[in-house]
DRENDO-1510 file (C-alpha; in Angstrom, 1 decimal, always signed):
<recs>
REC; n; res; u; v; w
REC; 1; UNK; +0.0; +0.0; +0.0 .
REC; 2; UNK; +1.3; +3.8; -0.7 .
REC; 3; UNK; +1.9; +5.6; +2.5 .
REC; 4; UNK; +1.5; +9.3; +3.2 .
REC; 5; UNK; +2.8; +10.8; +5.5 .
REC; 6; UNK; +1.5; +14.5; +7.0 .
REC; 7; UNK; +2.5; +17.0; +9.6 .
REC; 8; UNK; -0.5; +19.3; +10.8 .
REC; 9; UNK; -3.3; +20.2; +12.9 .
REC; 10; UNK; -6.6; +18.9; +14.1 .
REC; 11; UNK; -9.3; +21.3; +15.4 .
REC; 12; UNK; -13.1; +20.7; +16.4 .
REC; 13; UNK; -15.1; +22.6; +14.2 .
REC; 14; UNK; -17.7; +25.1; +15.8 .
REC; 15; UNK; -19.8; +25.6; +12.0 .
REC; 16; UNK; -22.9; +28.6; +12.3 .
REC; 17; UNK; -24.9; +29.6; +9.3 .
REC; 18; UNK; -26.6; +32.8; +9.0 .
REC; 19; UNK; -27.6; +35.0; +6.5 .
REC; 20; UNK; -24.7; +37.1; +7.2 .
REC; 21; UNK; -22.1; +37.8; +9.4 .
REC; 22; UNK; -23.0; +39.9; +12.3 .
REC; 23; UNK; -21.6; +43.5; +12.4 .
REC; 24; UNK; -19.5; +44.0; +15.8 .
REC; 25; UNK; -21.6; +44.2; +18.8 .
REC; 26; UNK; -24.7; +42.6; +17.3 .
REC; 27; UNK; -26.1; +39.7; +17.7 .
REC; 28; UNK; -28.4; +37.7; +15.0 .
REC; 29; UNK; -29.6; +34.6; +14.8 .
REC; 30; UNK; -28.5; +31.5; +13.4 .
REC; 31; UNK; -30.0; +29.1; +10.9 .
REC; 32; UNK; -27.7; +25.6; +12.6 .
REC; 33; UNK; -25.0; +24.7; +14.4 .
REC; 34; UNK; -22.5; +22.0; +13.7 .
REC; 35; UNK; -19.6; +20.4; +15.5 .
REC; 36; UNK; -17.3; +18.2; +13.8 .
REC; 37; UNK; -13.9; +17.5; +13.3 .
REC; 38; UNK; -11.7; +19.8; +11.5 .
REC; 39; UNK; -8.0; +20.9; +10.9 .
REC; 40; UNK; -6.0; +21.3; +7.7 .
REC; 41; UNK; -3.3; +18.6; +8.1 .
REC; 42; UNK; -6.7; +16.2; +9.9 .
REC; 43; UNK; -8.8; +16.8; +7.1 .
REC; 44; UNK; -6.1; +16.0; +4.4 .
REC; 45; UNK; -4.9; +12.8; +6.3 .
REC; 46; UNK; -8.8; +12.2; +6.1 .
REC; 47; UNK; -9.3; +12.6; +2.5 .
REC; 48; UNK; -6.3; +10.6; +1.7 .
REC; 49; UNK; -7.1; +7.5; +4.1 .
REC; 50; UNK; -10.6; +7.6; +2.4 .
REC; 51; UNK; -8.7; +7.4; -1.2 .
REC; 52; UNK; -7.0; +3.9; +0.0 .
REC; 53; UNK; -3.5; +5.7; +0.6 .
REC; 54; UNK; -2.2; +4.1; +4.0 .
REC; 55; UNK; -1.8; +7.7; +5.9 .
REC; 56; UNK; -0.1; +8.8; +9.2 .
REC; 57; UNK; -0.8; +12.1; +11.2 .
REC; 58; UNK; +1.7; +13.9; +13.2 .
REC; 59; UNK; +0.2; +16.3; +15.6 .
REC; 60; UNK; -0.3; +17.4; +19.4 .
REC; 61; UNK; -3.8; +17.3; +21.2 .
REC; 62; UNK; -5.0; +18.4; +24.8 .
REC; 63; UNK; -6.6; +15.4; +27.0 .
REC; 64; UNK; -10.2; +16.5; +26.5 .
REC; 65; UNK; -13.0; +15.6; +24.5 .
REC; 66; UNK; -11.8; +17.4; +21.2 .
REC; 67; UNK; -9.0; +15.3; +21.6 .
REC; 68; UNK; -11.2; +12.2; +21.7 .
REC; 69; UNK; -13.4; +13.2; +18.9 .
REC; 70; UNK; -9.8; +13.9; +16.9 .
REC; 71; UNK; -8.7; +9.8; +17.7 .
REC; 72; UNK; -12.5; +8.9; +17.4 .
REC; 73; UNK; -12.0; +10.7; +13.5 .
REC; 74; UNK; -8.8; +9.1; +12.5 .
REC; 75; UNK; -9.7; +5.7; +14.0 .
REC; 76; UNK; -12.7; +5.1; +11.7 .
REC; 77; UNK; -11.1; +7.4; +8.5 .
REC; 78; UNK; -8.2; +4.5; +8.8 .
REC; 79; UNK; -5.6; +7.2; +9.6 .
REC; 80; UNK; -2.8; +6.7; +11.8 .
REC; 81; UNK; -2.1; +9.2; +14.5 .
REC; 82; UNK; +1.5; +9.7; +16.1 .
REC; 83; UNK; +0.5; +12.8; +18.7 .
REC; 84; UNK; +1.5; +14.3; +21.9 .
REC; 85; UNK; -1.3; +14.5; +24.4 .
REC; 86; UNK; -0.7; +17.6; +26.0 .
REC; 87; UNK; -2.8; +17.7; +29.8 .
REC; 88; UNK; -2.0; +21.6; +30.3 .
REC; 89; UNK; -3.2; +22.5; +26.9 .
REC; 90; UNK; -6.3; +22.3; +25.0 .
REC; 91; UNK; -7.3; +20.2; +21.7 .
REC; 92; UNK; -7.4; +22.9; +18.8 .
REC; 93; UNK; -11.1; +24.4; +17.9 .
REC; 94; UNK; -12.1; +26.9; +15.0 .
REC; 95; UNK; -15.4; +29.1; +15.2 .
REC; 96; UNK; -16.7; +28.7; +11.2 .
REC; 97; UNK; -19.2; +31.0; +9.9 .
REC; 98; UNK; -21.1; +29.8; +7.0 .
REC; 99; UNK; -23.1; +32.2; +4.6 .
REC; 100; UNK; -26.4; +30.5; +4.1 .
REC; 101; UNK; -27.0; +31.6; +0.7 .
REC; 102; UNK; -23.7; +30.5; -1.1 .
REC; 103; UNK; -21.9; +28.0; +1.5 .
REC; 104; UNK; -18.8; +31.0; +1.6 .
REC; 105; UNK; -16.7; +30.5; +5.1 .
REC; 106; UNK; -14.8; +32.8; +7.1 .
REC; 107; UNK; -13.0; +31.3; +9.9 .
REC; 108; UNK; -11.2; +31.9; +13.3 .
REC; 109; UNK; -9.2; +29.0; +14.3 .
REC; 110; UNK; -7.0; +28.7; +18.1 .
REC; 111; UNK; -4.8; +26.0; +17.7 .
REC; 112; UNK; -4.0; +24.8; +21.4 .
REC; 113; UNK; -1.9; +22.3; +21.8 .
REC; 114; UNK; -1.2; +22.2; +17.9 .
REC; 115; UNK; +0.8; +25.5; +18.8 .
REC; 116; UNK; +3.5; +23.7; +20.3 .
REC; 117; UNK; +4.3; +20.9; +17.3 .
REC; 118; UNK; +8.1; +21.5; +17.4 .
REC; 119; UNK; +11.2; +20.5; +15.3 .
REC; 120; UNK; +12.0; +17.7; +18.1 .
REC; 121; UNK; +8.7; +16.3; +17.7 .
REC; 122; UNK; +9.6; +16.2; +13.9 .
REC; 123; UNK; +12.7; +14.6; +15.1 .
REC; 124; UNK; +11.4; +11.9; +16.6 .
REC; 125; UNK; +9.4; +11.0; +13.6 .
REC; 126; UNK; +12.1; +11.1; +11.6 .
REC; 127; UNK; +11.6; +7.3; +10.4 .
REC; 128; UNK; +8.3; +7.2; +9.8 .
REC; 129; UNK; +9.1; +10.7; +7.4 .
REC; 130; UNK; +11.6; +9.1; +5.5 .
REC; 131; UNK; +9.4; +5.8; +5.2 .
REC; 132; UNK; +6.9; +7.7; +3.0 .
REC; 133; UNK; +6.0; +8.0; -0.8 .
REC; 134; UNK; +4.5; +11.5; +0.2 .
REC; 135; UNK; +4.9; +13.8; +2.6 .
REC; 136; UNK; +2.7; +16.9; +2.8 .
REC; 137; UNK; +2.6; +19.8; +5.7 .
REC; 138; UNK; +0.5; +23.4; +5.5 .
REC; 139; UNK; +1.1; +26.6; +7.9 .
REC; 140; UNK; -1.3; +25.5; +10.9 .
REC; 141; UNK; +1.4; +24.5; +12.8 .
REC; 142; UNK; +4.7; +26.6; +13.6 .
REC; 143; UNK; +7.3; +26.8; +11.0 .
REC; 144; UNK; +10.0; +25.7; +12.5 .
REC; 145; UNK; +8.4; +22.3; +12.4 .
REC; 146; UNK; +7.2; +22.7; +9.1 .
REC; 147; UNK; +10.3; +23.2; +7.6 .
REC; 148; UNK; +12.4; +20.5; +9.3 .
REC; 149; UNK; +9.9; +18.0; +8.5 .
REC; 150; UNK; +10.5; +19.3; +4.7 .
REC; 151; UNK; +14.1; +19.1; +5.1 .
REC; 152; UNK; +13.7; +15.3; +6.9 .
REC; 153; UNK; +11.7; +14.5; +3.6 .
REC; 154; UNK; +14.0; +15.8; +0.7 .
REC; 155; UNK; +17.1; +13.9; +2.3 .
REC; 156; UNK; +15.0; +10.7; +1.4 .
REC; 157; UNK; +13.8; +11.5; -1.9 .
REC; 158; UNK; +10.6; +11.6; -0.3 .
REC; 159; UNK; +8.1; +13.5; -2.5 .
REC; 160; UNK; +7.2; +16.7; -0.8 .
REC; 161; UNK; +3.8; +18.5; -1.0 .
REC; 162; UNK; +3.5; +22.4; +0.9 .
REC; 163; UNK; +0.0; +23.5; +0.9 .
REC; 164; UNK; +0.6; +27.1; +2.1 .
REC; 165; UNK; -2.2; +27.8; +4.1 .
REC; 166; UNK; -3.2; +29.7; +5.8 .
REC; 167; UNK; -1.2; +32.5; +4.2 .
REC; 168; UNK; +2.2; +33.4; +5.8 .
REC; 169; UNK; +5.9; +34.8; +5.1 .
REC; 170; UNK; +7.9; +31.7; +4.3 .
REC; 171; UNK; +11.6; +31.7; +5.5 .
REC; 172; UNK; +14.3; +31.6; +2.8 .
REC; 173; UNK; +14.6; +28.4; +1.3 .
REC; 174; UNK; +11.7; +26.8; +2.4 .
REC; 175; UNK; +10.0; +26.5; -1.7 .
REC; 176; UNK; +12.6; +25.1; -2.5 .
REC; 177; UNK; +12.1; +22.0; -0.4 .
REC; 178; UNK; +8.9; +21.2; -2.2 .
REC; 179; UNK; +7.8; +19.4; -4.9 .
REC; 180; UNK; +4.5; +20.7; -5.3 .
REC; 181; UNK; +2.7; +23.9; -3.2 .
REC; 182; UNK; -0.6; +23.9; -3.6 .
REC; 183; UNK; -1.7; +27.7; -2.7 .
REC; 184; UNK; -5.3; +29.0; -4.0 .
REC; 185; UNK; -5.6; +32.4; -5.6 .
REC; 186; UNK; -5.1; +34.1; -2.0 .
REC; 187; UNK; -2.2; +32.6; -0.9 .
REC; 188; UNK; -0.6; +32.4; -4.6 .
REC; 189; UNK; -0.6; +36.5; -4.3 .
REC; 190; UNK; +0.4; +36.5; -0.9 .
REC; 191; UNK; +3.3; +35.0; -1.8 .
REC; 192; UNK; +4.1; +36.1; -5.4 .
REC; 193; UNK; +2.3; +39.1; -5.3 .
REC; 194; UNK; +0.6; +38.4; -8.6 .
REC; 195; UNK; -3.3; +38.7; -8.5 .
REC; 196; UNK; -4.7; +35.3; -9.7 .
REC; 197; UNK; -7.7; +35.3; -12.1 .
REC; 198; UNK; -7.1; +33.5; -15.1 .
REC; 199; UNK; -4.9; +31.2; -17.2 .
REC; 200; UNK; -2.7; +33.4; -17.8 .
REC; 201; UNK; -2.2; +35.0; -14.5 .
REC; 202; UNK; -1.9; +31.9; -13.1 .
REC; 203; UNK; +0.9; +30.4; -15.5 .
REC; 204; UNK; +2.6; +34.0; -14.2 .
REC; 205; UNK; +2.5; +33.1; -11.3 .
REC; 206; UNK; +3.5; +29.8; -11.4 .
REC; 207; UNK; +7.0; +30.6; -13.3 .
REC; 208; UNK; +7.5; +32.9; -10.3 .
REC; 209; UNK; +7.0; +30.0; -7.8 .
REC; 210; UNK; +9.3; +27.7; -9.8 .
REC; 211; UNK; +12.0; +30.6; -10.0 .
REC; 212; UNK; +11.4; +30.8; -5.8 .
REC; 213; UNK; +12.6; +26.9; -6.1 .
REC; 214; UNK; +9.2; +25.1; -6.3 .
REC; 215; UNK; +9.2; +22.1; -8.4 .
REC; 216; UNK; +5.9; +22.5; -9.3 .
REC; 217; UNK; +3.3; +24.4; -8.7 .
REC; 218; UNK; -0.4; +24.0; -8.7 .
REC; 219; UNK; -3.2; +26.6; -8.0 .
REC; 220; UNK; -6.1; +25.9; -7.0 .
REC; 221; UNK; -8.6; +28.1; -8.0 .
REC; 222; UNK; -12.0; +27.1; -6.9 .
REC; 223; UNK; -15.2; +27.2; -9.6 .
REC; 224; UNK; -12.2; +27.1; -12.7 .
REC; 225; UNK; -10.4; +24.1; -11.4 .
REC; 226; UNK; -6.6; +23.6; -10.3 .
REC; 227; UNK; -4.1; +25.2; -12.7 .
REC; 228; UNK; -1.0; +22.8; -12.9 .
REC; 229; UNK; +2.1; +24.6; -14.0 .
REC; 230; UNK; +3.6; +22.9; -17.5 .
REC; 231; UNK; -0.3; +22.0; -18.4 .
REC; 232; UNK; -3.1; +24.0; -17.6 .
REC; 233; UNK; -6.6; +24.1; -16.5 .
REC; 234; UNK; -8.0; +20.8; -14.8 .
REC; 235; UNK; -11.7; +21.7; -14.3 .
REC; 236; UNK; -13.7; +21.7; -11.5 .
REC; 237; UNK; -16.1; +18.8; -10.9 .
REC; 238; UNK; -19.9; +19.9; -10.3 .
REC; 239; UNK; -21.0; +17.1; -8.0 .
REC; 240; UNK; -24.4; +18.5; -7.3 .
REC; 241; UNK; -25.4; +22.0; -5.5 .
REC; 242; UNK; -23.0; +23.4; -3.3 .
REC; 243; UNK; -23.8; +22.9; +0.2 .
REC; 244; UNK; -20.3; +24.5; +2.0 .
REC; 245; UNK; -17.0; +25.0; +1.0 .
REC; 246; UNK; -14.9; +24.6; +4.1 .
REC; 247; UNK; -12.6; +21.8; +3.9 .
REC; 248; UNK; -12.3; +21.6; +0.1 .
REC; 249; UNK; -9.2; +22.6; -0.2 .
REC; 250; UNK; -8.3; +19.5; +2.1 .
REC; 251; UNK; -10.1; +17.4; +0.0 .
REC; 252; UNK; -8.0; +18.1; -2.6 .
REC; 253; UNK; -5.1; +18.1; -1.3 .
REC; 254; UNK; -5.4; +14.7; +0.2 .
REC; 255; UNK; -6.2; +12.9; -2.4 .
REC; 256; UNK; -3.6; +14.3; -4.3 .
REC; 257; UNK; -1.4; +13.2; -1.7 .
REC; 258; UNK; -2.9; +9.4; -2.1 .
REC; 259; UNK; -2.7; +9.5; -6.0 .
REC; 260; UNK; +0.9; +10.3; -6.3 .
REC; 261; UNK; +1.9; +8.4; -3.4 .
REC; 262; UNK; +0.1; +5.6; -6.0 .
REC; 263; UNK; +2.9; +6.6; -8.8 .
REC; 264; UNK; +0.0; +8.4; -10.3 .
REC; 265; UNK; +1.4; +11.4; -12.7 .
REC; 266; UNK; +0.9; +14.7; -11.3 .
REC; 267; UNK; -1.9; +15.5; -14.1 .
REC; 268; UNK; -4.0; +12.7; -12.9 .
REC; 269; UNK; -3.3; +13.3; -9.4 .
REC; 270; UNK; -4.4; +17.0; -9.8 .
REC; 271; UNK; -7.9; +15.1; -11.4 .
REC; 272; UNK; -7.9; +13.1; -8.7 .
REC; 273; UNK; -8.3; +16.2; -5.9 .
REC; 274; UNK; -10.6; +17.9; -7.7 .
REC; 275; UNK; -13.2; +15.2; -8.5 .
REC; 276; UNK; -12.8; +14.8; -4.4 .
REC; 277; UNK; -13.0; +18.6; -3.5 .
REC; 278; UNK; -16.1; +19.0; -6.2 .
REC; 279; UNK; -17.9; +15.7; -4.0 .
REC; 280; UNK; -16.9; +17.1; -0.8 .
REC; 281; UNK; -19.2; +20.8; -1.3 .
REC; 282; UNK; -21.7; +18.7; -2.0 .
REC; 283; UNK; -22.1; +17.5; +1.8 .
REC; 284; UNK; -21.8; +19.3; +5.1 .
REC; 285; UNK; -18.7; +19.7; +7.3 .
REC; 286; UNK; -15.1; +19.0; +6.8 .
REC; 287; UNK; -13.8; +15.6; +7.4 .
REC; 288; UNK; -17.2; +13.7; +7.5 .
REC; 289; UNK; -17.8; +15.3; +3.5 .
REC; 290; UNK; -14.7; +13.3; +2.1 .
REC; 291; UNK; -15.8; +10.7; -0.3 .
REC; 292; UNK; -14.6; +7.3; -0.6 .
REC; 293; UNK; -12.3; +5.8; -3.5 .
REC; 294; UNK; -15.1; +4.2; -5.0 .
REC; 295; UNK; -17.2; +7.7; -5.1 .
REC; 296; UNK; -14.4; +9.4; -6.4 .
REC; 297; UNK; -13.4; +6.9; -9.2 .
REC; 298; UNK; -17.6; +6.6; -10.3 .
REC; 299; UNK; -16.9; +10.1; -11.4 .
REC; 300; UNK; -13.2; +10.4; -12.6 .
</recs>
């Protein structure tokens, strides 16, 4: 079986939908309330499981009941955790607003005991880096930790994946440790400072990326698709009405992660993650919306 391997953070997902986000000092009310499980690097390790990729997490969690529901997640996604129970911390939690009318998110996360992942923890699961097809990491977690685990994956030709989010000033160096970045339109600006909109923005963009040291880059660019430098648009998959979009990013990403840990090229890998993100808007939440191999492949 092809192993992934990723570095990041798990949060319990606080999800409200309104008609709007209330202005400061008012209070409206809601239409639901949802708690789930949630976290860049959990959802990803999520998505890939579900895609038949043998995946591990590294992470830190409080001893509480988010830290339950996190174990409770990864047991029955398949995914295997290597964490730090922390007992004078707290397990991460993000307060999600969802706008009713078009499933748009804004987010605040607090990362707990996520906030302390350091480069010894890396360290220590130095092995179990190395042992990978794929290794993937985002900017949840501190960078110091982020970046070692890069550098613990390039010395074994492991196949790197940075999904830089959310968006943040990389230290010198750091792109070039990747294979692939997968930034959307946001976080390609942030860090190129090229605005995002179309084909050819995006292949500007791109080339600027690669120059930073990026193997390849890949945007992903929502309702167009994923632009994949050296070959274009992949389009978006329309799965059915879209219900929310938090956590399609992870989608994506994960299954990316599972297809080229599979030897898969990076085209269809790129297929691949956005035939799962375009299922997983389709269905609330985060982790609980990532669809199986067998749903994925029915409409690949």
């Amino acid at each position: 079986m092809s192993r992934v391997v990723i570095l990041g953070v798990f949060v319990a997902d606080t999800a409200y939908r309104a008609d709007r986000m209330p202005k400061m000092g008012e209070t409206i009310m809601g239409k639901s309330f949802a708690l789930g499980p949630g976290g860049k690097g959990s959802n990803q390790a999520v998505a890939s499981a579900r895609l038949g990729a043998e995946t591990h997490l590294i992470s830190r969690l409080g001893q509480d009941d988010f830290g339950r529901l996190a174990l409770e997640t990864w047991r029955a996604a398949g995914v295997t955790p290597h964490v730090i129970q922390m007992a004078d911390s707290y397990t991460g939690a993000a307060h999600i607003f969802i706008e009713e009318s078009t499933g748009n998110n804004a987010i605040i996360i607090a990362p707990g005991a996520a906030a302390f992942i350091s480069g010894q923890d890396v360290q220590a699961q130095a092995d179990l880096i190395q042992s990978a097809d794929v290794f993937v990491t985002q900017l949840e977690q501190p960078m110091d930790a982020a970046v070692r685990a890069l550098e613990i994956a390039r010395t074994a030709n492991v196949v790197t994946v940075l999904n830089p989010a959310p968006a943040a000033e990389l230290p010198p160096g750091m792109l070039a440790l990747c294979d692939y970045i997968t930034p959307n339109e946001t976080e390609c600006e942030a860090l190129t400072g090229i605005a995002v909109t179309d084909a050819r923005s995006a292949q500007k963009a791109c080339d600027t990326l690669s120059e930073m040291g990026v193997g390849r880059p890949i945007i992903t660019m929502g309702e167009q698709g994923a632009y994949l430098a050296g070959h274009g648009f992949v389009p978006a998959v329309h799965a059915g009405p879209v219900v929310e979009t938090t956590g399609a990013g992870d989608a994506f990403n994960g299954a990316f992660a599972a297809a080229l840990s599979e030897g898969k090229s990076a085209e269809v890998a790129v297929h691949y993650g956005c035939v799962t993100a375009g299922i997983s808007v389709t269905r609330p939440g985060t982790a609980p919306a990532m669809p199986t191999r067998a749903e994925v492949e029915a409409l690949l």
